[in-house]
Structure formats: C-alpha cells, structure tokens
N, C-alpha and C positions, 0 to 999 in steps of 0.2 A: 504494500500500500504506500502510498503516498502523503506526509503527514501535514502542517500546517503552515511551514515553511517550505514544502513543495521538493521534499528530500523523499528517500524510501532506501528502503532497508538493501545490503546486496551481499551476495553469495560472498562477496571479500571478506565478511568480518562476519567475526563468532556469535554464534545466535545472545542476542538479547542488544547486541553493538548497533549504535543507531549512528549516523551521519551528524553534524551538528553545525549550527553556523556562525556561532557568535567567539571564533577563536580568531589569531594572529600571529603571524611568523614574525621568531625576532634575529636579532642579528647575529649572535652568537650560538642561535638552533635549536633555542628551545621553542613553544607553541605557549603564549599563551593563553587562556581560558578567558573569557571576557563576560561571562553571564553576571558573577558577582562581584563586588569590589575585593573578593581574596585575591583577584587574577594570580590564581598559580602559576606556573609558569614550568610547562612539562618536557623532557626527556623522552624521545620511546620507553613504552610499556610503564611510566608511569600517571598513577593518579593523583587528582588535586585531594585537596583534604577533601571534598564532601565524598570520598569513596566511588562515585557512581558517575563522575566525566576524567576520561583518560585519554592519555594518547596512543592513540595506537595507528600505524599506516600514515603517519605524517602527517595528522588531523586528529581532532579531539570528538571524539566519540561518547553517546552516552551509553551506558555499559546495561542499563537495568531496565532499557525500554521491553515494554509488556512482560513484565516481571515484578511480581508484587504480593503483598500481603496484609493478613490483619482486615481480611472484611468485614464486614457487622454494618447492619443496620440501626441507626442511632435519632433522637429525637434533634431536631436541629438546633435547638436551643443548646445543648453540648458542646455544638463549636469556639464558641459558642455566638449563636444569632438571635437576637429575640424581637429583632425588626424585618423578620424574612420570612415571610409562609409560616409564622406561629403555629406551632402545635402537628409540624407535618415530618415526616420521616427522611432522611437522608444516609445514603449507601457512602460506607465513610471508608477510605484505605490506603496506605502507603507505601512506603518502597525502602530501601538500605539509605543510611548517608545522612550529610547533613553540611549546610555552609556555614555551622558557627558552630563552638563548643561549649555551649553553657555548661557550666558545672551544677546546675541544680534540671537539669532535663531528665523529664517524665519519660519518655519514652526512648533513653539511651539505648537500652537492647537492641531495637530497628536504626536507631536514627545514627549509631556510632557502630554498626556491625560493618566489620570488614568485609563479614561472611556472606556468597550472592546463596549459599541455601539455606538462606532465613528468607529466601524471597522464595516460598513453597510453593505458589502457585501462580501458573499462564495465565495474563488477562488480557487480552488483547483489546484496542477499545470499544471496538461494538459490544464483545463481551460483558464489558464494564455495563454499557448506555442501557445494553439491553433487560439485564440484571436487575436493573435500578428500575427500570421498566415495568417487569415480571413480579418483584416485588411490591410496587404499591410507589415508590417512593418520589418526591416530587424533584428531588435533587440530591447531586454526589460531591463529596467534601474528597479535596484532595489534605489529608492532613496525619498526623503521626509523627511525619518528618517533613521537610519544606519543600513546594510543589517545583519552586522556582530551579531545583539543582535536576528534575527531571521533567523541562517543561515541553521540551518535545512529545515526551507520552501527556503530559497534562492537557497541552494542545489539542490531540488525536483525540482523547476519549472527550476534552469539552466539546471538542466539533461533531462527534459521533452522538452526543447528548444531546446536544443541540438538534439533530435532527428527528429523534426520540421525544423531544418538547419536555426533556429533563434538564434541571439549572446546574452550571457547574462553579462549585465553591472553591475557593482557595483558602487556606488554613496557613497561613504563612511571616514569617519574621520581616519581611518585607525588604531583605535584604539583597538587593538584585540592582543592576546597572542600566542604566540611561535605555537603551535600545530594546534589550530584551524586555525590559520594563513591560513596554509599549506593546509588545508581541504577544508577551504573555496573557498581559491581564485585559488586554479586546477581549480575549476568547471567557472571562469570566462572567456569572449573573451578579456574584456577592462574594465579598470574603471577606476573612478575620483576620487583621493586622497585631502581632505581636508586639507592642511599644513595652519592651523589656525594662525599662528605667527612664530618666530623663538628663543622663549625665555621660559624656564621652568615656568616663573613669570607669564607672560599671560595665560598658560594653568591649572593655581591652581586657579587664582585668578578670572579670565573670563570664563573659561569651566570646571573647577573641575577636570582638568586630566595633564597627564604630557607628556611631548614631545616628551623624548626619542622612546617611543613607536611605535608612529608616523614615526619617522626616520628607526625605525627596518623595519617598514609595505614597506616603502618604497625601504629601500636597494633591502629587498627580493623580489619585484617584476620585482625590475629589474637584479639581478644577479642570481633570481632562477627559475623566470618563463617566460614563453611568451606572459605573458597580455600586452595588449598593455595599457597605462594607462598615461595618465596627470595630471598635481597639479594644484590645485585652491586655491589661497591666496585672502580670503576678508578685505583688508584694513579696518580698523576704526580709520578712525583720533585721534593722540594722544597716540593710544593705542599698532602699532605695524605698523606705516608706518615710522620710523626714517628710513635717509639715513645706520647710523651703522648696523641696524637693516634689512632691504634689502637687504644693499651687506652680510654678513652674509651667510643670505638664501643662494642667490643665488652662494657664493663661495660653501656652500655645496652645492646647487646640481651638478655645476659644478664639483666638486671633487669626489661626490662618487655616483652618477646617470647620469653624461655625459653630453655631449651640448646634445642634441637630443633630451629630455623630454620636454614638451612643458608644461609650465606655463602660467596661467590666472593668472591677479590681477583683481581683481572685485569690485564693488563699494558696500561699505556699506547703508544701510538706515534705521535710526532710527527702533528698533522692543522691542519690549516681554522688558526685564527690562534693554534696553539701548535707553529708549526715551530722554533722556535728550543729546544725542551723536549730531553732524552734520553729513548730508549728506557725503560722500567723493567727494571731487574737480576733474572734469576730470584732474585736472593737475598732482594729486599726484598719480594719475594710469598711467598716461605718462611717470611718473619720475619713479613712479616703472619698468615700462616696459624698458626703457633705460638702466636704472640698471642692468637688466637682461640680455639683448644686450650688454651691454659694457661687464660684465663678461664673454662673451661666450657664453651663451643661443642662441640657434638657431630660437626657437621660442615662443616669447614671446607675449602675448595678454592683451588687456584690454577687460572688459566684466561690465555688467549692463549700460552702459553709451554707448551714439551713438557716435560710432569713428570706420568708416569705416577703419582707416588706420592702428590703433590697433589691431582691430577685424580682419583685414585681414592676409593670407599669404604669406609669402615672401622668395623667396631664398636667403638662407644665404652666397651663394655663387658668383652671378650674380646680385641680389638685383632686378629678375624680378617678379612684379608682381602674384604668381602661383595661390592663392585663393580668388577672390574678398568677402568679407561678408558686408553688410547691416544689422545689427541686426543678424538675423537668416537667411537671403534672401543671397542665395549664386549669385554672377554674373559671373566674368571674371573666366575661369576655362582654366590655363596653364599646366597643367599634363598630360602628357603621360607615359604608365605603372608606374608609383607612379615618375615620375623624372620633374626636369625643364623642361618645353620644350623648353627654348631658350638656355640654357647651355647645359643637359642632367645628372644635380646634382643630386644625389636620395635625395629624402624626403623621411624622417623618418616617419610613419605612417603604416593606414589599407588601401588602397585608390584601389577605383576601375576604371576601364577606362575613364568612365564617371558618373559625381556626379548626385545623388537622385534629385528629384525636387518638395521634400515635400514644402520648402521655411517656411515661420514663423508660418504656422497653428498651431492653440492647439484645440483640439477638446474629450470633453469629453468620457469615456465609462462607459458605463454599461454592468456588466457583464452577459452573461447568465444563469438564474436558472439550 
C-alpha cells in the first residue's frame, strides 16, 4: 500500500521497515532524523533513541510500521477527552519506543522496550479502522507511547478511519518539528497534549527534552488547525506543582491558547525510576485546578483521583451543573446542541445530542489474523 506521504513499503527492507521522509544527509555520513527536535543523527544499522526510526539502506526507516500492541477498548474520557463524543468508546493502542525519557513514565515496558516482540500483534491499518468499526467505537487513540515517533502508520490507519467515519486521536507529548508537525496532525479529529511542566529545567532534567517545542505543538493547533485537543499536566510533588509555577502555565495558556482549552491536572504515582517520589495529595490537584479557574480557564479538571466535582463539567457562565462524571461513568447530562441548557452558553467542544453510554469499561482486543 501506499501511505500518506505517498511512500509504500518494498521487498528491500525487512518486514515491519517503512520508507520515511523527514530525514537528511550530512557531511561527515551520518543521516539525520528530523521528525523530532532529538535529531539523532545515525550511522548504518543504527537507531535514534525513540527505538523505532533507524537507518538502514542509507535512509531512515520506520522499523514498527503495522506492528503493535496493547488493544482495548477504553471510554474516551481516559485519554483523557471530556470535550469529545462524551461518554463514547475509543479503540486505544500503541507501538515500542519513545522520543523523551521521562523518569516517572506509566507505560515504560512498551514505550522504553528495545524488544520488537513486545509488538505481538499484525495490524495493519484497515485492520485497525475496521476493528474500531466492528466494535461499536466512535474513535481510535493512538497512545501508550507517542504517535509522532511512528507517524507514518498513524497516518495510514487515520486515513483508513477516516474512511470508516471513525475519528482519529493522538495521545501525544507534542514533541515533534516544524514540518512533520503539519503532516501529522491534518490527518487528526482531537488529541491530548502532554504539557509535562512549565519550566525548560524539568524537561532536561526529568524527560531529556525541552519545552519550547511543546508550546510550538500547541500554538499550532490551535491557530492553525481544527483538532479539537486538551492539555494534560501530571503533577509530581516537588517537582512542578509550585503555586509560581501553575499560575505561569496557566497565564500562558490563557494568553496564547484562550479560556476554552480544557486542562486536566492528574495525579502522579510513584513508576519506572521515580519510586522514591509520593503519591500527589487530592489537595494539590484542587489547588491546581482553582488556579486555572481563577486565571480564566473555563475548564479545568482533576483526573486519576475520585473527585466527582473536578472531574465534572460546569458552565463557566451560569455555574450549572452541564456534565456529571464518576471516574469515567458519565451521569447528569445538561446539553442541548453543544450549549447550557439552563442558560443556552455554548460549550466549547465535539458534543453530540446525546452522550455515549460506554461508562468505565476496558475491555481487551485481539486483533484478527
């Protein structure tokens, strides 16, 4: 097949080796990588850090096209989205590798495996679309690990979805360069932007990457495209919950993303080589979330933590009640065509008449041979 930069797969390279195009020859012979600001800079037969773009045949190859794992069907609110098709099901899955190193990552066994048979199972992307289809589900999240380090297959099954009249999600740190930017995320309906901190220091020193980037990824989705898309900040005590440090954030998004971006603060939990960290306090996800509400933020959320009243939403206008949430279990549902219905304020969002009634299921898949 043929995938979304107009490349396809050939007999030269070892099944899962994809073609790619956003590398560069340099003078001294190495190749290098231009998807993310790591620009590795490769040798034959070696890989950049995210595991899964190498060189190979004098071109930089992506190694784990239609190769993947970790399927399940998941309520979309997870991603987490709570301004997108509320209450509907999304076919969520990922791949090996990763373009930063955070030391406190949930999902290090996939996203830092060297290993390609952690990638168990063939999905090629009609497979994916179809899947998503067959199940019930209204959209597919590419997430686990970052879509951007295998956007050639992300590409292929969002255009394969797209014809399916399935949405496709990116779940993503937003950490990717000028061009491919622009490649990538046309082909997306909505996604989740990872704003990991709000300081250069945190992103060297905890994820191996830098910030700015982040902030690019983000301007450009809101003044150059139509994804719909929310920020997700995981607190870690100590490390990037100071009051200086939250109003910050939140004057920037304020200032150059709008009230109407809906930010989550999420709770952290000791992982991979931040065991020695605490829990996060429902308290300092409250204080985050106030913060955000005092600056303007129209809606702000806490997540990993049971706080119906966080978790819910609310009109920023009339202060009525519009989305009840339980975890993932949607209740009171005040919306008529996307607005208050006791004021008739519009909410900012994807929202359809009446919300899905997946509620908190996860339920594994297996794909078919």
């Amino acid at each position: 097949m043929i995938n979304g930069l107009g490349q396809s797969p050939s007999d030269d390279f070892p099944p899962g080796n994809f073609p790619t195009e956003y590398w560069h020859c340099l003078e001294d012979g190495r190749i290098q990588c231009d998807v993310c600001p790591r620009a590795c800079k490769l040798r034959e037969g070696q890989q950049g850090l995210c595991f899964v773009r190498a060189r190979h045949q004098d071109q930089i190859v992506l190694t784990s096209y239609g190769r993947s794992s970790g399927f399940c069907i998941d309520p979309i609110e997870k991603k987490p989205l709570n301004h997108f098709l509320p209450g509907t099901p999304v076919l969520s899955f990922g791949t090996a590798g990763c373009n930063l190193a955070c030391k406190f990552c949930q999902n290090w066994d996939m996203s830092k495996s060297r290993e390609m048979d952690t990638l168990a199972d063939q999905a090629m992307p009609e497979q994916l679309a179809l899947a998503a289809l067959e199940k019930g589900c209204r959209s597919l999240a590419f997430t686990y690990n970052d879509p951007v380090i295998f956007m050639e297959y992300a590409i292929d099954v969002a255009l394969a979805c797209h014809e399916q009249g399935i949405c496709p999600v990116a779940v993503s740190a937003g950490y990717i360069c000028e061009a491919p930017r622009e490649t990538f995320f046309q082909c997306m309906d909505a996604a989740n932007i990872d704003l990991k901190a709000f300081t250069e220091s945190f992103y060297k020193k905890i994820c191996g990457g830098s910030l700015q980037p982040v902030l690019e990824t983000l301007k450009y989705l809101k003044h150059e495209t139509e994804v719909w898309f929310e920020i997700t900040t995981l607190l870690i005590p100590g490390e990037n919950d100071s009051d200086p440090e939250l109003n910050s954030l939140c004057e920037w998004v304020v200032e150059q993303l709008g009230v109407d971006v809906p930010i989550h603060f999420t709770a952290f939990h000791p992982d991979w080589k931040m065991m020695e960290h605490t829990h996060t306090p429902a308290g300092a996800l409250a204080r985050a979330r106030n913060i955000a509400i005092g600056k303007g933020i129209r809606y702000a959320y806490t997540g990993n933590v049971h706080d119906s009243h966080g978790g819910s939403t609310w009109c920023h206008n009339c202060g009525q009640l519009l989305i009840q949430r339980d975890w993932y279990q949607l209740g009171i549902w005040n919306l008529a065509s996307g607005c208050c219905h006791q004021c008739g304020e519009k909410v900012a969002g994807v929202f359809e008449e009446q919300p899905g009634d997946w509620g908190s299921k996860r339920i594994p898949v297996r794909m078919k041979p």
